[in-house]
N, C-alpha and C positions, 0 to 999 in steps of 0.2 A: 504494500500500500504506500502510496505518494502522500505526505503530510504537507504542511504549509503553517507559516504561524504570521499573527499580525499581530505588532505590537511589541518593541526589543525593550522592554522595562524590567525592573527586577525579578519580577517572578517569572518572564520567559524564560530564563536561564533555569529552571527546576524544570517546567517544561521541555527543554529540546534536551536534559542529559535524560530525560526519560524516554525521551523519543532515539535517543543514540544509543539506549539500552536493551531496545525492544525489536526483537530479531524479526525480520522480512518488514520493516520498514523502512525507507529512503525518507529522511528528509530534502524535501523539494526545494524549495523555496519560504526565502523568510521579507518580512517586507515592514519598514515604518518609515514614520513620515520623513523621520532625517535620514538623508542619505548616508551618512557617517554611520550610525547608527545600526542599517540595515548594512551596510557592507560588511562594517566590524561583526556584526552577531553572527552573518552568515559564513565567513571565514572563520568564525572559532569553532560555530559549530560544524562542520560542515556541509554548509547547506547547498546544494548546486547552483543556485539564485539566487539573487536579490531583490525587491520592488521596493518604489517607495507609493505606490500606489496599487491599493486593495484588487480593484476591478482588473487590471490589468495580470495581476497575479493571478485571480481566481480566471480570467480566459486562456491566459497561456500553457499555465501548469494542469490546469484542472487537478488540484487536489481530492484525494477521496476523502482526507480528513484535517479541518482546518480547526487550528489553536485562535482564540482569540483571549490576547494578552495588554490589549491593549488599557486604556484608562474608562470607567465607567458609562461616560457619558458616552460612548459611541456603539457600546456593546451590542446595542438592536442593531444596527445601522452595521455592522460590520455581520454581525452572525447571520443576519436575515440577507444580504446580498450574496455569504456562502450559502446560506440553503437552498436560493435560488440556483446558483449555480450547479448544485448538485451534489454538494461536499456535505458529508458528517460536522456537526461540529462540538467544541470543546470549551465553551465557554469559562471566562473567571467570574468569581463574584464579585454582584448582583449582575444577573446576566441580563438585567436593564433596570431603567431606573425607578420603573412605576409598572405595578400589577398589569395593565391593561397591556401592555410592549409584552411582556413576560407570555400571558397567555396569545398572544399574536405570532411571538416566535415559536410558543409549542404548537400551535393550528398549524405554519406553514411548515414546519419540520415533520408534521403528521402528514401532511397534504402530499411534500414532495417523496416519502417515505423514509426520512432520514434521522437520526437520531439524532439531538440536542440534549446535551449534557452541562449541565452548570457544575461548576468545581463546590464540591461537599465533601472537600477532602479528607474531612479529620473524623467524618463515617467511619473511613479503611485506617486511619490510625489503628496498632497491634491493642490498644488497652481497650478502646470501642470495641473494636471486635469482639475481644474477649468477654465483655459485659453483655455484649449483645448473645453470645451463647448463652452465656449464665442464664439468662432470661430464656431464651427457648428450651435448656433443659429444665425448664423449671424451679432453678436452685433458690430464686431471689421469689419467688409466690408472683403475685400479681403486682404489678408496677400499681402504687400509691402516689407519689410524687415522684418529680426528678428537678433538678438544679444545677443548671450549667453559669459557670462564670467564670468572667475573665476581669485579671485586675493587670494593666498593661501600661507604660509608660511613654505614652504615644508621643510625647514631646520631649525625649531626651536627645543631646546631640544623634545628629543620624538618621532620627527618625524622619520617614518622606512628609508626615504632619509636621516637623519644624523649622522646615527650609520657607520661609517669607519671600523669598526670591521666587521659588515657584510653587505657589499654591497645589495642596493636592486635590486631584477632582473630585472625590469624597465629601469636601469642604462643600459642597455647591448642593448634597443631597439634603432630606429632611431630617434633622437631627445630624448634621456634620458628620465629621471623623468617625462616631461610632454608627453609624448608618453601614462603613465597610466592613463592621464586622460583625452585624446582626444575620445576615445569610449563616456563618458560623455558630452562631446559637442557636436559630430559628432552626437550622437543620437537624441539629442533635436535640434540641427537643423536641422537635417532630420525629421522627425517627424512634423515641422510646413513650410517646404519650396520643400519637396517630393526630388526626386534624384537629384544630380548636373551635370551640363554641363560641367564646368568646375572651377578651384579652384587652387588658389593661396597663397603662404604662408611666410612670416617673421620669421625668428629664430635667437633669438639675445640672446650674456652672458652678463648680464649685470652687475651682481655684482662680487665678486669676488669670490664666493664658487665652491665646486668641479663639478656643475653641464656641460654640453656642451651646455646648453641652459638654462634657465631660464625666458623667455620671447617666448609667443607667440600669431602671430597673422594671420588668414588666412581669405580672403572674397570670400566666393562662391558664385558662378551664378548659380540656381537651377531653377525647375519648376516653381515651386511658387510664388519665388521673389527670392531676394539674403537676404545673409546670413555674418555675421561677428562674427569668431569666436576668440576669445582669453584668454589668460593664462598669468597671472601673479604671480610669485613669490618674487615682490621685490611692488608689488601694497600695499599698507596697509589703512584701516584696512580690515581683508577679506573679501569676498565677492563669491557668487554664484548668477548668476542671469539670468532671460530670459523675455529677451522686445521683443516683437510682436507688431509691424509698419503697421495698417491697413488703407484700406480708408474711414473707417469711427469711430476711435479709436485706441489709443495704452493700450497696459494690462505689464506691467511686474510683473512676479511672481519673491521671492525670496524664496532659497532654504536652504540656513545656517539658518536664522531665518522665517522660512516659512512663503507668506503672500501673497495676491495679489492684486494690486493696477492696478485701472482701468481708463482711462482718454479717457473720453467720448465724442462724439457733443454733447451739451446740446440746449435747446431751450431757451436761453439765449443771452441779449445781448455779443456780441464776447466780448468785453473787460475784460468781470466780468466770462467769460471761465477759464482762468487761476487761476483765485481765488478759485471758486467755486471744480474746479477737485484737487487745493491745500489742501484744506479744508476735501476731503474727504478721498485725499493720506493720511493728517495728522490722521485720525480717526481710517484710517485703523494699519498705524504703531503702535499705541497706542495696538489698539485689540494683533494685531502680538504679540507684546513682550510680552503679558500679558498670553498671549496662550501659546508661546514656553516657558516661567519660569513655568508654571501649568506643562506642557508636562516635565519637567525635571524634576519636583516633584514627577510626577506619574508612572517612569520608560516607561515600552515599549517599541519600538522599535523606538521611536525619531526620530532622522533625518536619520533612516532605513526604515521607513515607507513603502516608496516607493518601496525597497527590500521586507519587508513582503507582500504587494495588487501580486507583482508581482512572488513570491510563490505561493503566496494562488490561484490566476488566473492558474498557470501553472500547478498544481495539478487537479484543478476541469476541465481544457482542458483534462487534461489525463483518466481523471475517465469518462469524457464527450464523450470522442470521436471527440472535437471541436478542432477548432483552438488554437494555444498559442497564448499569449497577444504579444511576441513580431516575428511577422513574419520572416522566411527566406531570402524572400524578402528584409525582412528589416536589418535585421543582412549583409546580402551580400551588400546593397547600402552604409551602414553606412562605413564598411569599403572599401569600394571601393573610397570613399570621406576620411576615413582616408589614405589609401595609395597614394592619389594623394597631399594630403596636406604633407605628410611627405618624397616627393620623394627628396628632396636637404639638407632632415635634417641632422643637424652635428650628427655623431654617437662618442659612446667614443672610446679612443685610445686603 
């Protein structure tokens, strides 16, 4: 299969070592607006071609499957011209900017037969997964609640939120900076509490930096059970996380230092419960940290992981004739649950 990517910004580069990793595919062509830009990414990776212009990529190469890496605001406008063309494609998040574009891209990628994939990368993260067994063998009962949060330092040197020179397009959604990483919560609580009924939301500035928000928190009422989502940028030290509340165990995976800690009924006196599921959280954190310093020793795709399983699934869907790993369905619920949490959010002036 013939790939293509548009858009040479930081997270391509995770993208095309996954695509230099994954046997009987050629990268074709890569293409962004600056020329500089697109010749360097194409020469590192190597790609056969260059564009700096989409359409012309997508009539010469006819990719079967195209990356779109670009910045948010053009993600309909880019996916929806590969669909037309004929190409699969592989959206980053938000794979547009407003529900109504969203379900527009999943109608023409139904229509033309092709699959649209928004990146839900941290789904195929190793500690997700693992929870997510837990739950179908039944260990954890029935999901009561779940709580994903992130406490993240969006404005330290570096980060692409504190360059003032060049605004990041994030900045311009409902609720700012944390608008790019609600696709990331939205999805891992859909994913363990199925669609929501309804959902509510807190957006607070609480420090003093250029953001409209910096603080959030939303609680959904869902199928499954409810859900509590939240965002910190003033929370320290950081933090990714998802606790699953069942009636017969809780499990929380993390995902900055990946691991997953499991607090079980034991057949033990109740008292010595606490000790005993203490004891094995501590065994576990030990492993974790031992495993993420080896993992950053040994390169690969680290805390992408979850980005490369969910490549590599959407590739062998394509070659298969199967399903993709993350559903239409699913794609449309998640933000359907993002647009109901961001309906009162402060946008910037």
């Amino acid at each position: 299969m013939r790939a293509a990517l548009i858009g040479a910004g930081r997270i391509a580069r995770h993208h095309l070592a996954c695509i230099r990793a994954l046997p009987g595919v050629e990268l074709a062509a890569v293409c962004d607006l600056s020329p500089v830009a697109a010749e360097v990414t194409a020469e590192r990776s190597g790609a056969r071609r260059w564009f700096t212009d989409h359409r012309a990529m997508l009539a010469e190469v006819a990719p079967d499957v195209v990356h779109v890496t670009a910045p948010p605001h053009v993600h309909y406008a880019l996916a929806s011209d590969a669909l037309a063309a004929g190409s699969h494609v592989i959206v980053e998040k938000p794979a547009a900017a407003d529900l109504d574009d969203v379900r527009r891209l999943l109608e023409l990628a139904a229509d033309s037969g092709r699959h649209l994939v928004e990146n839900h990368n941290y789904l195929f993260n190793a500690p997700v997964l693992a929870l997510r067994d837990l739950l179908r063998a039944g260990q954890l009962g029935d999901v009561v609640h779940v709580e994903v949060a992130m406490c993240l330092d969006i404005l330290v040197e570096g980060s692409p939120f504190a360059d003032r020179n060049l605004p990041h397009p994030a900045l311009g959604l409902p609720g700012g900076a944390i608008a790019d990483f609600l696709p990331h919560l939205a999805s891992l609580a859909h994913v363990f509490v199925a669609s929501h009924h309804t959902a509510h939301a807190v957006w607070r500035r609480h420090g003093a930096g250029p953001l409209v928000a910096d603080e959030f928190r939303g609680l959904v009422d869902a199928e499954h059970g409810t859900a509590m989502l939240s965002f910190s940028a003033n929370g320290r030290p950081d933090l990714f996380s998802v606790r699953v509340s069942g009636t017969r165990g809780r499990a929380t995976a993390g995902l900055f230092e990946p691991r997953l800690v499991v607090e079980r009924l034991r057949d033990v006196p109740r008292p010595l419960l606490p000790t005993i599921n203490g004891l094995s959280e501590g065994r576990t954190a030990v492993g974790a940290a031992v495993g993420s310093l080896a993992r950053k020793f040994r390169g690969g795709p680290g805390g992408y992981e979850g980005l490369w399983l969910l490549i590599e699934r959407t590739y062998a869907a394509i070659a298969e004739g199967a399903d993709p790993p993350v559903s239409p369905a699913d794609i449309e619920a998640v933000h359907h649950l993002i647009a109901d949490l961001t309906i009162n959010a402060p946008e910037a002036a």
